[in-house]
C-alpha positions as CSV (number, residue, x, y, z in Angstrom):
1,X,6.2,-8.7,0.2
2,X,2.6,-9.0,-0.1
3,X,-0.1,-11.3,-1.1
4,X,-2.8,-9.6,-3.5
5,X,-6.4,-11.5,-4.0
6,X,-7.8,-9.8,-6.9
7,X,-12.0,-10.9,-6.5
8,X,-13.8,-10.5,-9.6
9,X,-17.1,-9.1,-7.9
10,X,-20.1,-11.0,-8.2
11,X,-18.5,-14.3,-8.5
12,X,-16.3,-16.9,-6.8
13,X,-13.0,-16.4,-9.0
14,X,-10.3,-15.0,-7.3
15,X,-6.8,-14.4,-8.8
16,X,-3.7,-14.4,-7.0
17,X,-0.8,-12.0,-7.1
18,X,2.8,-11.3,-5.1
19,X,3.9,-8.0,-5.1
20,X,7.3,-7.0,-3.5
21,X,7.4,-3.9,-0.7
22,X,10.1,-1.8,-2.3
23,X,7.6,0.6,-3.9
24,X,4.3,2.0,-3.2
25,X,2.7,1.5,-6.2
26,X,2.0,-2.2,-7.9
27,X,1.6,-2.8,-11.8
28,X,-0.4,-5.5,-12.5
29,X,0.7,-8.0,-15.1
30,X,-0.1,-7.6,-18.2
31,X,-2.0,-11.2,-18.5
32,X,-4.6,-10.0,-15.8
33,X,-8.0,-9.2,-17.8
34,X,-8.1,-5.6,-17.9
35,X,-12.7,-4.8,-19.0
36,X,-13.2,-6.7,-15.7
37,X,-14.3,-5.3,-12.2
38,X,-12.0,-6.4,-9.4
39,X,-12.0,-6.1,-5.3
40,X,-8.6,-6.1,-4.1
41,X,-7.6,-7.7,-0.6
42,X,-4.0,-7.4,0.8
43,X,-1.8,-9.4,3.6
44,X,2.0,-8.3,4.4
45,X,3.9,-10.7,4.6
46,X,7.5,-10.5,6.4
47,X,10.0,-12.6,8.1
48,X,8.2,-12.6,11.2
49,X,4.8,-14.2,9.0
50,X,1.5,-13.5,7.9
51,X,0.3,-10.1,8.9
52,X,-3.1,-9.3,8.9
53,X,-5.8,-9.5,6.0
54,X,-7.1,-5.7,4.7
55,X,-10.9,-5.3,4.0
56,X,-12.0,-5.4,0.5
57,X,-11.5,-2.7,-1.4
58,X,-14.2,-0.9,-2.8
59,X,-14.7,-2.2,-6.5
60,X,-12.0,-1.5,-9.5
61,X,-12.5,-1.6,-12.9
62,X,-9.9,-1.1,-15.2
63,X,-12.0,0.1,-18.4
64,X,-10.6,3.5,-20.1
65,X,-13.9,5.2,-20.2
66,X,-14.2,4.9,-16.7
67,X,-10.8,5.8,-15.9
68,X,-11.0,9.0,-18.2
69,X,-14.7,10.0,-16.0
70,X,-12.4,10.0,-12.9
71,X,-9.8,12.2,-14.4
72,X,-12.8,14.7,-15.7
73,X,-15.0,15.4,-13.0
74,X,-17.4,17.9,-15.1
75,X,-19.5,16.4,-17.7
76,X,-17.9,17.3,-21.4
77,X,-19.3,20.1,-23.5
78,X,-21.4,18.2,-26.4
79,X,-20.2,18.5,-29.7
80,X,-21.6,20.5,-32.7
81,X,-21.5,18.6,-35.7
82,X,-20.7,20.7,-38.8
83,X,-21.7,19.5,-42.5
84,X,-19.8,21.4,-45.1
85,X,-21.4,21.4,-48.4
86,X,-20.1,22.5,-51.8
């Protein structure tokens, strides 16, 4: 399995997450604060121990805006706004 350490950046909280090594890919609970940015660090973990700690990742924020600007690399087309009048 492995040991996540979610850091919120800029401060001192860190929280703490187990994630099993079945899959490549990792949900996060539902509980964990989504408008916040996070650095991730990883350890594997196996029978033999602790494996090594990864570097921080580079920082994550889970905010739908910013997860539709990576999807859509151009900027959008701005809209015309239309008043119809009778």
């Amino acid at each position: 399995y492995y040991r996540i350490w979610l850091a919120v950046a800029g401060s001192k909280e860190v929280r703490r997450l187990s994630a099993p090594a079945r899959y490549p890919y990792y949900d996060a609970p539902k509980s964990l604060p989504k408008y916040i940015r996070y650095q991730a660090t990883v350890m594997p973990v196996n029978v033999n121990g602790e494996g090594p700690v990864s570097e921080p990742s580079e920082v994550v924020h889970f905010h739908p805006r910013e997860l539709n600007r990576s999807q859509d690399k151009e900027a959008p087309m701005p809209r015309n706004k239309r008043w119809v009048t009778k």
